[in-house]
mmCIF file of the N, C-alpha and C atoms, coordinates in Angstrom:
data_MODEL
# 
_entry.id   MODEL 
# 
loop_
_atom_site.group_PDB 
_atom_site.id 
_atom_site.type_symbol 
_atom_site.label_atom_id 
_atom_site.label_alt_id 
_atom_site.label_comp_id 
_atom_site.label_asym_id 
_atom_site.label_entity_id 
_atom_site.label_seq_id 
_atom_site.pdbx_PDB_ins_code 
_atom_site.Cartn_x 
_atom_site.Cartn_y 
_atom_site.Cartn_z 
_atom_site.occupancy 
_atom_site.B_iso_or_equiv 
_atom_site.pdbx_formal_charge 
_atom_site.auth_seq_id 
_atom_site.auth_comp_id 
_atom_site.auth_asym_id 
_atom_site.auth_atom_id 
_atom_site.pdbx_PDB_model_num 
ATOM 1   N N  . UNK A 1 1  ? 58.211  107.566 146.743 1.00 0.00 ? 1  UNK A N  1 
ATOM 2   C CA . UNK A 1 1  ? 58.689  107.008 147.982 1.00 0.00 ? 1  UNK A CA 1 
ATOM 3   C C  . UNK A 1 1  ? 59.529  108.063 148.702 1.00 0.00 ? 1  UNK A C  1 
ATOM 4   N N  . UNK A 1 2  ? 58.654  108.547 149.818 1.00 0.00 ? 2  UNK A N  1 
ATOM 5   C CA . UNK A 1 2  ? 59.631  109.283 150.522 1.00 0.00 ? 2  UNK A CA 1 
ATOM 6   C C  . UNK A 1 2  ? 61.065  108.512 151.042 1.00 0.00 ? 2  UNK A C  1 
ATOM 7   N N  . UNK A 1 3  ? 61.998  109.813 151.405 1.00 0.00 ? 3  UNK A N  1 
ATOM 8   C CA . UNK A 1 3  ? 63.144  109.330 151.701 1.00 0.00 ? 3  UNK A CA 1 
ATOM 9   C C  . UNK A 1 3  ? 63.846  110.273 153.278 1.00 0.00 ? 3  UNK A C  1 
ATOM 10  N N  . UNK A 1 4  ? 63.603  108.904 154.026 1.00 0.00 ? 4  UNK A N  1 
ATOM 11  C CA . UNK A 1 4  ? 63.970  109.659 155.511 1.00 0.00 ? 4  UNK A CA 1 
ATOM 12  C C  . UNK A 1 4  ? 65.603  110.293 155.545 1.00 0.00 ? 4  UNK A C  1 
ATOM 13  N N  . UNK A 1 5  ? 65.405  111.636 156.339 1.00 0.00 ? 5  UNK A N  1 
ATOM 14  C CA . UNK A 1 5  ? 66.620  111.851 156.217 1.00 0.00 ? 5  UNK A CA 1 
ATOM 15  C C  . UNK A 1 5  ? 66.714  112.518 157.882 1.00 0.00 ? 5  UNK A C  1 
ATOM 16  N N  . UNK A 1 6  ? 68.372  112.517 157.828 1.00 0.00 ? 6  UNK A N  1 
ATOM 17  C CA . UNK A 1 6  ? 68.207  113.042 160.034 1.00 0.00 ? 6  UNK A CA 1 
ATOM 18  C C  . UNK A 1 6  ? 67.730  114.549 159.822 1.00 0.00 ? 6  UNK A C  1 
ATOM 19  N N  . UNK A 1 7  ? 67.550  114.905 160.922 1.00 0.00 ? 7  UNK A N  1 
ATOM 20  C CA . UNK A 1 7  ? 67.052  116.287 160.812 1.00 0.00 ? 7  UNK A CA 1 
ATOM 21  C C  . UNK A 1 7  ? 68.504  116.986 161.325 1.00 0.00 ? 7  UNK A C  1 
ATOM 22  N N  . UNK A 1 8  ? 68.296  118.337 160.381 1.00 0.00 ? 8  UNK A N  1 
ATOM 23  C CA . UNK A 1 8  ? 69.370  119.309 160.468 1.00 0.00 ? 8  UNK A CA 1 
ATOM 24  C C  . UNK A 1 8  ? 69.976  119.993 161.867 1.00 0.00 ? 8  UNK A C  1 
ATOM 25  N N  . UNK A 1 9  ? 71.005  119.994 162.042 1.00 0.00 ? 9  UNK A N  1 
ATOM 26  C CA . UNK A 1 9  ? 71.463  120.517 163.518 1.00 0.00 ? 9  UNK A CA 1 
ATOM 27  C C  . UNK A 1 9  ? 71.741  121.926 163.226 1.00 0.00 ? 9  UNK A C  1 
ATOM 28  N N  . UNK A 1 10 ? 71.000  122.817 163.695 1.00 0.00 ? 10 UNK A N  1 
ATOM 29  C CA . UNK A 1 10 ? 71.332  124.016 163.153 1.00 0.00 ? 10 UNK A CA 1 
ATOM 30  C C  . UNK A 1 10 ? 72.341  124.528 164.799 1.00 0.00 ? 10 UNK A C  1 
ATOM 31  N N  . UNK A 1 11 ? 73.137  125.061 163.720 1.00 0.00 ? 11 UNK A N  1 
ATOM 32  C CA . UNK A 1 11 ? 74.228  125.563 164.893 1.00 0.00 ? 11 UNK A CA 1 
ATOM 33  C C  . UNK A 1 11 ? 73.699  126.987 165.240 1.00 0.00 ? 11 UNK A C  1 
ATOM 34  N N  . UNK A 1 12 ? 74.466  127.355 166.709 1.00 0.00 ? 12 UNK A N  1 
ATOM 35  C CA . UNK A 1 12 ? 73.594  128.788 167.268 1.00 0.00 ? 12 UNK A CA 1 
ATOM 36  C C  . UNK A 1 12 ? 74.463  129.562 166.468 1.00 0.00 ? 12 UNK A C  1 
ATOM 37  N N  . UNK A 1 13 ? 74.140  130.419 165.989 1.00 0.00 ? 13 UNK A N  1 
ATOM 38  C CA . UNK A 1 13 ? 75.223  131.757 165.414 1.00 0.00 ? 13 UNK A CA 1 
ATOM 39  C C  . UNK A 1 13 ? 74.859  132.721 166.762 1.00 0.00 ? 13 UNK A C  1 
ATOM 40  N N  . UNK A 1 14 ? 76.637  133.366 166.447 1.00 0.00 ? 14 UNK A N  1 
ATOM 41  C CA . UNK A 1 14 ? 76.949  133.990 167.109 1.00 0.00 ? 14 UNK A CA 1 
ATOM 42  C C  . UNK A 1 14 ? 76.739  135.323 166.580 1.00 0.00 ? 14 UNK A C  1 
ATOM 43  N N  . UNK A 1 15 ? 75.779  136.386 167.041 1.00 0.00 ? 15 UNK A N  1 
ATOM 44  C CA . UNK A 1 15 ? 75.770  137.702 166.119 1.00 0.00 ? 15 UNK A CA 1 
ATOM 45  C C  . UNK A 1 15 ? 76.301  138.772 166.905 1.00 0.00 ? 15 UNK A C  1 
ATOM 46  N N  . UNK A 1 16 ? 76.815  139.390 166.130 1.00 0.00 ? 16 UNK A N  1 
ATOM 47  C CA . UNK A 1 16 ? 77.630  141.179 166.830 1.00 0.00 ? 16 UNK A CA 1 
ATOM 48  C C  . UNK A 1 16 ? 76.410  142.121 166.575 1.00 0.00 ? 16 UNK A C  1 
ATOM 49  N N  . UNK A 1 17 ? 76.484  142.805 167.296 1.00 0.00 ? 17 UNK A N  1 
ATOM 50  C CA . UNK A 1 17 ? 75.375  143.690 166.941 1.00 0.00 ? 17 UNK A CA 1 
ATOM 51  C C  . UNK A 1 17 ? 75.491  144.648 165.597 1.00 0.00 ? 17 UNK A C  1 
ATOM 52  N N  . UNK A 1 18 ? 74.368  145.064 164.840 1.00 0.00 ? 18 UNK A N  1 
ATOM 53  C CA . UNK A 1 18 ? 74.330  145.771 163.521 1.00 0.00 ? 18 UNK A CA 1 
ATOM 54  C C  . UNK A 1 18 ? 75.861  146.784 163.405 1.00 0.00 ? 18 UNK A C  1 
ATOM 55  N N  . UNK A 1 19 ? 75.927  147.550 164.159 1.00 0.00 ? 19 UNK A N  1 
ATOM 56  C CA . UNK A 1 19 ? 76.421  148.650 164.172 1.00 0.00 ? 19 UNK A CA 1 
ATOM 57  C C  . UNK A 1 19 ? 78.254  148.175 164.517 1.00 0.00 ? 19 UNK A C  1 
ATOM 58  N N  . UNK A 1 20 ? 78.662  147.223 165.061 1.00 0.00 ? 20 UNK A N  1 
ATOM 59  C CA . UNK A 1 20 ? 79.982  146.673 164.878 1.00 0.00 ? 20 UNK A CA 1 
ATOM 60  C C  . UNK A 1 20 ? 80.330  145.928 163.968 1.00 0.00 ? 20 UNK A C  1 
ATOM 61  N N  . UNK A 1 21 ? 79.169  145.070 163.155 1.00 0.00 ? 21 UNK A N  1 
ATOM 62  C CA . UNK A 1 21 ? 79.417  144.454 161.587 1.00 0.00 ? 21 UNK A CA 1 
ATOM 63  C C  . UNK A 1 21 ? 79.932  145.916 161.476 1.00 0.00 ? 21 UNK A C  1 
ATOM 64  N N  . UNK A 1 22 ? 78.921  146.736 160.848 1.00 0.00 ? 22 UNK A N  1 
ATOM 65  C CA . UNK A 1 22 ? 79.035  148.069 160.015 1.00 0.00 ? 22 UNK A CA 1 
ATOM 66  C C  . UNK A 1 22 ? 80.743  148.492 160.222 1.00 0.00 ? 22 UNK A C  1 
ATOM 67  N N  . UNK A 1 23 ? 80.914  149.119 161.246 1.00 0.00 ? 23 UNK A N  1 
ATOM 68  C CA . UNK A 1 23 ? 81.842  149.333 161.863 1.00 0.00 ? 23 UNK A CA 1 
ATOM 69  C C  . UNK A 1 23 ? 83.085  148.394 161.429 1.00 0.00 ? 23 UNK A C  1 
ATOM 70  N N  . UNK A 1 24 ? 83.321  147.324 161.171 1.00 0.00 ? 24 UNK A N  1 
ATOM 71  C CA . UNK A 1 24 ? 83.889  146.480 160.294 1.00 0.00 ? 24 UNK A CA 1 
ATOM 72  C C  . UNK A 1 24 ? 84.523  146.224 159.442 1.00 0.00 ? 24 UNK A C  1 
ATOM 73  N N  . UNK A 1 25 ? 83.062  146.132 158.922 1.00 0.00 ? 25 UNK A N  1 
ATOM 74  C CA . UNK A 1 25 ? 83.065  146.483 157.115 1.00 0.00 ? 25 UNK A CA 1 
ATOM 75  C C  . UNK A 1 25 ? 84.264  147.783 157.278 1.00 0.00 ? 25 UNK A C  1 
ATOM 76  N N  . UNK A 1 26 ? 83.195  149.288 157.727 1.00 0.00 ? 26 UNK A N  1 
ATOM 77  C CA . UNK A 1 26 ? 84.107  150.074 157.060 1.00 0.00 ? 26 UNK A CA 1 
ATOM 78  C C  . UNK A 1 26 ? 85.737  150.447 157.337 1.00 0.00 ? 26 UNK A C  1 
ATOM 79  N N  . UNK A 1 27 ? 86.037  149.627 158.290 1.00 0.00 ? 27 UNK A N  1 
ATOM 80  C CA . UNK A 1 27 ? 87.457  149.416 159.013 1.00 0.00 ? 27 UNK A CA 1 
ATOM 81  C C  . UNK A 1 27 ? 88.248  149.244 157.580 1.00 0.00 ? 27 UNK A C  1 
ATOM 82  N N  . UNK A 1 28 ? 87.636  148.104 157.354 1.00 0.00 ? 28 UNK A N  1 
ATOM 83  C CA . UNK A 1 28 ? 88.550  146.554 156.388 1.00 0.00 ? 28 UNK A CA 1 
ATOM 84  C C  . UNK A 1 28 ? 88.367  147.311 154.886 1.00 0.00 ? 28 UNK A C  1 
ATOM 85  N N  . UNK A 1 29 ? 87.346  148.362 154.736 1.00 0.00 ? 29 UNK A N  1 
ATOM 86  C CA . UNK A 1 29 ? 87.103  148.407 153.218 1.00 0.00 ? 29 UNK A CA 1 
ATOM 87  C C  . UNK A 1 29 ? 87.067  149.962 152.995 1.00 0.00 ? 29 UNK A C  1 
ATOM 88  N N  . UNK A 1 30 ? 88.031  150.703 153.485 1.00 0.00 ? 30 UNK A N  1 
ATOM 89  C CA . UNK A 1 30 ? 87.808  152.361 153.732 1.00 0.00 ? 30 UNK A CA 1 
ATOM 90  C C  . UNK A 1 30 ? 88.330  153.209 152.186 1.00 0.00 ? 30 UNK A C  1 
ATOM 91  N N  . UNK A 1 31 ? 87.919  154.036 151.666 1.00 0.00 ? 31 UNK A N  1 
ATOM 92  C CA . UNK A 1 31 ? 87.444  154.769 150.951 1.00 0.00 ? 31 UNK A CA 1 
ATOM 93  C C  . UNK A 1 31 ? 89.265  154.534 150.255 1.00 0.00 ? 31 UNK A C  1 
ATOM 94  N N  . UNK A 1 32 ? 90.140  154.961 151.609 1.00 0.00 ? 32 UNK A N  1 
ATOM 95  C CA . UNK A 1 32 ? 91.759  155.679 151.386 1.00 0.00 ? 32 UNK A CA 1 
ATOM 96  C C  . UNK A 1 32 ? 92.104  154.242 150.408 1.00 0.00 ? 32 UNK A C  1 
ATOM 97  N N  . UNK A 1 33 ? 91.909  153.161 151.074 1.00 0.00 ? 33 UNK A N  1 
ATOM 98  C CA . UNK A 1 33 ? 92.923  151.944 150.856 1.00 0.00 ? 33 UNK A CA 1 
ATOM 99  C C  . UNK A 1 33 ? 92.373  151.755 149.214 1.00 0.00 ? 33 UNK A C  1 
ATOM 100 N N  . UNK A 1 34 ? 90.603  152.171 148.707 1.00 0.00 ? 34 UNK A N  1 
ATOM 101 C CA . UNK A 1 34 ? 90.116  152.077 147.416 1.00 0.00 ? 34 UNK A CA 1 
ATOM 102 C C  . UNK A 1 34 ? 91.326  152.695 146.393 1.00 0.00 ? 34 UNK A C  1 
ATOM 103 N N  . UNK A 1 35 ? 91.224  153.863 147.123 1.00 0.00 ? 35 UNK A N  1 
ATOM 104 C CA . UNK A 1 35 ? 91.951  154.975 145.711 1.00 0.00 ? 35 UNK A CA 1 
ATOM 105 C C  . UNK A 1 35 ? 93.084  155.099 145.871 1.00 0.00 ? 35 UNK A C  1 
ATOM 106 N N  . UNK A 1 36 ? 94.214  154.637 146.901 1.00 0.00 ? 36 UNK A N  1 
ATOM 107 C CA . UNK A 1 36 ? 95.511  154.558 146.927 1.00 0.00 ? 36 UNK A CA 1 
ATOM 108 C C  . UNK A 1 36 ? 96.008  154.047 146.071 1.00 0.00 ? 36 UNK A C  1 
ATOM 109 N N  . UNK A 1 37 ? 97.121  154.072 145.054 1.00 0.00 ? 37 UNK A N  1 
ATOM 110 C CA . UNK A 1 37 ? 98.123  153.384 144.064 1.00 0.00 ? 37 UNK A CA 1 
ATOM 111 C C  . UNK A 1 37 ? 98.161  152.721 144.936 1.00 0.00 ? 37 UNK A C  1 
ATOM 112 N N  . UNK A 1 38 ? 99.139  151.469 144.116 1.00 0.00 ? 38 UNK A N  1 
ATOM 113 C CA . UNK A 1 38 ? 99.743  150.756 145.195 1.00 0.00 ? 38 UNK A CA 1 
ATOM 114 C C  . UNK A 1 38 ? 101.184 151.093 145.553 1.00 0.00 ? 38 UNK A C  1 
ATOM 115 N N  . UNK A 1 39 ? 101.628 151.809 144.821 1.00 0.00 ? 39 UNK A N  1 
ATOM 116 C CA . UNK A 1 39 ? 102.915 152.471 145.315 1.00 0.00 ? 39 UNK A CA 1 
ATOM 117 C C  . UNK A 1 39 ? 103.159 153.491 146.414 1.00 0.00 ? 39 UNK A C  1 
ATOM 118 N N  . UNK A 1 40 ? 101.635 154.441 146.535 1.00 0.00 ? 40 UNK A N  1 
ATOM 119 C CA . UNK A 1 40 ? 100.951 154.861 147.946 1.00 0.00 ? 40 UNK A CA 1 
ATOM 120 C C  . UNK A 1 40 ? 101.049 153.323 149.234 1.00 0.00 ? 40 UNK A C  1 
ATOM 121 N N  . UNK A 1 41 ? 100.115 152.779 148.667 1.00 0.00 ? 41 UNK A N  1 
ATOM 122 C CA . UNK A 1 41 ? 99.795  151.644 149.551 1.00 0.00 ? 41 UNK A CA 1 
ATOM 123 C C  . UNK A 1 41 ? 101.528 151.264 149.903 1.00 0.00 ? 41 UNK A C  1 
ATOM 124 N N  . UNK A 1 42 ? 102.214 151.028 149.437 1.00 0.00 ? 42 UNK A N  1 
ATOM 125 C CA . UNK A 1 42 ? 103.790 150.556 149.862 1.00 0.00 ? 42 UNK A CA 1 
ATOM 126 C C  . UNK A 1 42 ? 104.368 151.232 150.520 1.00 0.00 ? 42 UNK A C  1 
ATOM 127 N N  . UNK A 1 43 ? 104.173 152.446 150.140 1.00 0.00 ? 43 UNK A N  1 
ATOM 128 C CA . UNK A 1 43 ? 104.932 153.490 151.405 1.00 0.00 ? 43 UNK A CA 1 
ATOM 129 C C  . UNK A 1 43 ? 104.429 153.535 152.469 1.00 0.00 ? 43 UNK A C  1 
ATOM 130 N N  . UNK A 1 44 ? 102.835 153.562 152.512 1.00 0.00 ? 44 UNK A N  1 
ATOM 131 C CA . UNK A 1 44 ? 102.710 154.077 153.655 1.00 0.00 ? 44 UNK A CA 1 
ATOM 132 C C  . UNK A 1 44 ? 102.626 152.395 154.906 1.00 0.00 ? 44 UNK A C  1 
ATOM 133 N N  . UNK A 1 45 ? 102.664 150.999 153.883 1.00 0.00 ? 45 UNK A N  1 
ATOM 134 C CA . UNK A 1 45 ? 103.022 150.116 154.691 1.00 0.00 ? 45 UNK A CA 1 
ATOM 135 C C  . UNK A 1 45 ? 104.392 149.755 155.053 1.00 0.00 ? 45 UNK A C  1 
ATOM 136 N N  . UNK A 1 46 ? 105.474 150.292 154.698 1.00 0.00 ? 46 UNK A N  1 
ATOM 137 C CA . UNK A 1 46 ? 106.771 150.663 154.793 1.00 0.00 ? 46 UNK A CA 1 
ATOM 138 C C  . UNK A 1 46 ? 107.051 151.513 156.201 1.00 0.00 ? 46 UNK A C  1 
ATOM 139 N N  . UNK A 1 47 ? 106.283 152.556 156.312 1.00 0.00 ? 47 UNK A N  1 
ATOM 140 C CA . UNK A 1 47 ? 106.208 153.856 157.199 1.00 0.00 ? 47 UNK A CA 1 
ATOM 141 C C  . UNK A 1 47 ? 105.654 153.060 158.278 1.00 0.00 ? 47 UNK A C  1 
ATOM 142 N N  . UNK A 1 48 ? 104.574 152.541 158.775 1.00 0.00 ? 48 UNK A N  1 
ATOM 143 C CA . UNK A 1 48 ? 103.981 151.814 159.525 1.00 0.00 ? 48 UNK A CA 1 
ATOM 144 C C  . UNK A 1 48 ? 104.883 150.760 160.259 1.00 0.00 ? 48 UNK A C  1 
ATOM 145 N N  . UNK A 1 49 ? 105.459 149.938 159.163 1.00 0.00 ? 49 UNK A N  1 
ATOM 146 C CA . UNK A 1 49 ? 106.203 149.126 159.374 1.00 0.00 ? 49 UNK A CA 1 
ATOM 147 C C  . UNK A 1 49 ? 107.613 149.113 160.504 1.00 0.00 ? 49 UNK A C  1 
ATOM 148 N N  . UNK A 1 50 ? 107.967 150.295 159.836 1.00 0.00 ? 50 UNK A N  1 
ATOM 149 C CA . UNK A 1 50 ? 108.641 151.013 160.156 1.00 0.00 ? 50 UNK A CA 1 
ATOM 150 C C  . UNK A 1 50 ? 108.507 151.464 161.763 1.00 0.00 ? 50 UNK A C  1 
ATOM 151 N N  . UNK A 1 51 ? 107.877 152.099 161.834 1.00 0.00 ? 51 UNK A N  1 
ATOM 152 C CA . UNK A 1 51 ? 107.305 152.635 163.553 1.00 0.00 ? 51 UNK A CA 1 
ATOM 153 C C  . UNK A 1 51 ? 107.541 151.492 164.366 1.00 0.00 ? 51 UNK A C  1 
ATOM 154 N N  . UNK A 1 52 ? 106.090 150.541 163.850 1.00 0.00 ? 52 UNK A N  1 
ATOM 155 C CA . UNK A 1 52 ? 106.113 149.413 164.748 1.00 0.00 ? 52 UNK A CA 1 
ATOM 156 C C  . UNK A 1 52 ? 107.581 148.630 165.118 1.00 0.00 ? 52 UNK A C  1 
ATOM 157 N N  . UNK A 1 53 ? 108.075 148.464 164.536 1.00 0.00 ? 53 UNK A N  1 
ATOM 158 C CA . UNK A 1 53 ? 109.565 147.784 164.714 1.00 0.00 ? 53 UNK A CA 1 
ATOM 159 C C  . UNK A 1 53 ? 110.227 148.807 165.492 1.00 0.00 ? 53 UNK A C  1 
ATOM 160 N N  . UNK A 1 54 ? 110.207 149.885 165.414 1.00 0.00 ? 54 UNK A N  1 
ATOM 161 C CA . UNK A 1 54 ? 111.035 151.391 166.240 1.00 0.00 ? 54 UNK A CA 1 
ATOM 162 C C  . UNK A 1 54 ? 110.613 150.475 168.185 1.00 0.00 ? 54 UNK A C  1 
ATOM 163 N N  . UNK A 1 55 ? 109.063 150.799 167.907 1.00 0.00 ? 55 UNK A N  1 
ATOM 164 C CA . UNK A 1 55 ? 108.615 150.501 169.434 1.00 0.00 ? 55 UNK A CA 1 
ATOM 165 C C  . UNK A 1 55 ? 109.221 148.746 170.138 1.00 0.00 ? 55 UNK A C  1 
ATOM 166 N N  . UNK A 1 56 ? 109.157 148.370 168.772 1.00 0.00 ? 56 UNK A N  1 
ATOM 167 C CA . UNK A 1 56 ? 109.254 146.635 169.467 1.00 0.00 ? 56 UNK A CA 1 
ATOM 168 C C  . UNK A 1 56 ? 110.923 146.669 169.922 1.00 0.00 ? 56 UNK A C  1 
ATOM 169 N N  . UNK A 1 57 ? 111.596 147.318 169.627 1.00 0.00 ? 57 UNK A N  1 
ATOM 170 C CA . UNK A 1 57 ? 112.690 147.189 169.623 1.00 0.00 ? 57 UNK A CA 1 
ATOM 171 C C  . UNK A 1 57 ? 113.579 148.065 170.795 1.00 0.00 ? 57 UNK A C  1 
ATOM 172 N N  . UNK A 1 58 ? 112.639 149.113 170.755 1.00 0.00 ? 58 UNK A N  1 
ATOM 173 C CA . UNK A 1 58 ? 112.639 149.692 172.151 1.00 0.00 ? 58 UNK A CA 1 
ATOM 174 C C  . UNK A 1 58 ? 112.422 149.045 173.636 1.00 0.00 ? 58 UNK A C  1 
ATOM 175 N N  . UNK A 1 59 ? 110.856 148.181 173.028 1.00 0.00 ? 59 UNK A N  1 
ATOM 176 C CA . UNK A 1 59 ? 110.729 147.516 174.026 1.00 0.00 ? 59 UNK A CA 1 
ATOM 177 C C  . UNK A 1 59 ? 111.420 146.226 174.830 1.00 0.00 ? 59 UNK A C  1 
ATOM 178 N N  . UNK A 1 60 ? 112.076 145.821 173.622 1.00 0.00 ? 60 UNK A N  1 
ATOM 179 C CA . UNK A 1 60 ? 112.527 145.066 173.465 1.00 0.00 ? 60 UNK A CA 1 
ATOM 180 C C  . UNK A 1 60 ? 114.207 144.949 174.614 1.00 0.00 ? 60 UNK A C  1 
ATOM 181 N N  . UNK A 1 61 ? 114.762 146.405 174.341 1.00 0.00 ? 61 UNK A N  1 
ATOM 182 C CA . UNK A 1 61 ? 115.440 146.622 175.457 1.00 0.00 ? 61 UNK A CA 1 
ATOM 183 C C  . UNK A 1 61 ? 115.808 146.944 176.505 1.00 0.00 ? 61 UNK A C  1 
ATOM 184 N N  . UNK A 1 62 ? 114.407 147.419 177.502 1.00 0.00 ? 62 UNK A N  1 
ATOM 185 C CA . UNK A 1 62 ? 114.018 147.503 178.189 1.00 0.00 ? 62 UNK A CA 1 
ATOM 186 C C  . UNK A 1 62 ? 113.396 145.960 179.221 1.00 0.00 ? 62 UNK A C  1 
ATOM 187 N N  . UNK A 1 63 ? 113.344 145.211 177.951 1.00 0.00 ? 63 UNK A N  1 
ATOM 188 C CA . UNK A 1 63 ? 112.775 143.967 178.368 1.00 0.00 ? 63 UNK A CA 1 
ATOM 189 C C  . UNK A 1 63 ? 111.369 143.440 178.990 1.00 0.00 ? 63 UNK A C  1 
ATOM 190 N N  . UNK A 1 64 ? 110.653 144.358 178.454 1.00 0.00 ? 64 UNK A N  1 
ATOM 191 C CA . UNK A 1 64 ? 109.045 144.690 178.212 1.00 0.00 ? 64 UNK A CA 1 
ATOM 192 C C  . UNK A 1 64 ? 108.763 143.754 176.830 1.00 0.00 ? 64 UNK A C  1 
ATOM 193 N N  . UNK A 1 65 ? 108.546 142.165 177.140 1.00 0.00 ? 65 UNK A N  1 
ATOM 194 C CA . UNK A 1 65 ? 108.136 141.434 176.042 1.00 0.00 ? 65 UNK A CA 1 
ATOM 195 C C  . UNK A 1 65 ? 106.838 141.043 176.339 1.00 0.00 ? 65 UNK A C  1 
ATOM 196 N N  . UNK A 1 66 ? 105.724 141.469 175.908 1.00 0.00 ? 66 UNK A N  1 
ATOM 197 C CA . UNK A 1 66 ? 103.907 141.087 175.432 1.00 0.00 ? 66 UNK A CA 1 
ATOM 198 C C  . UNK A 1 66 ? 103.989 139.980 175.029 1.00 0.00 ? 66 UNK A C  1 
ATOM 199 N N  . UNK A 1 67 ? 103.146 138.958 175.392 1.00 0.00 ? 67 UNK A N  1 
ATOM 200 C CA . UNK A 1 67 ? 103.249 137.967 174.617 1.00 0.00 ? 67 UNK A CA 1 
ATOM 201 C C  . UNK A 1 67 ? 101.701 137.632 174.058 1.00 0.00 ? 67 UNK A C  1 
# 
């Protein structure tokens, strides 16, 4: 006995083209972040950290707030 069922709503996907996946990927998954310690990895998110807060804070008194 067959068994009726609704038919599937396939949703549209949204695709990026080949070459910005790629592009991506190798953003998010790069060779440095593989083989860094993580005590590398801490400094240099420390250092980063670091900067960015330099500028926000600059900007900050100037009164240049991005939202």
């Amino acid at each position: 006995m067959a068994v009726k069922t609704k038919p599937n709503k396939k949703r549209e996907k949204v695709s990026r083209p080949r070459e910005a996946r790629e592009n991506t990927k190798k953003n998010t998954a790069s060779k440095e972040n593989k083989t860094a310690s993580s005590k590398t990895r801490t400094e240099k998110y420390l250092e980063l950290f670091n900067k960015y807060l330099a500028e926000a804070e600059e900007l900050y008194k100037k009164g240049d707030l991005p939202q």
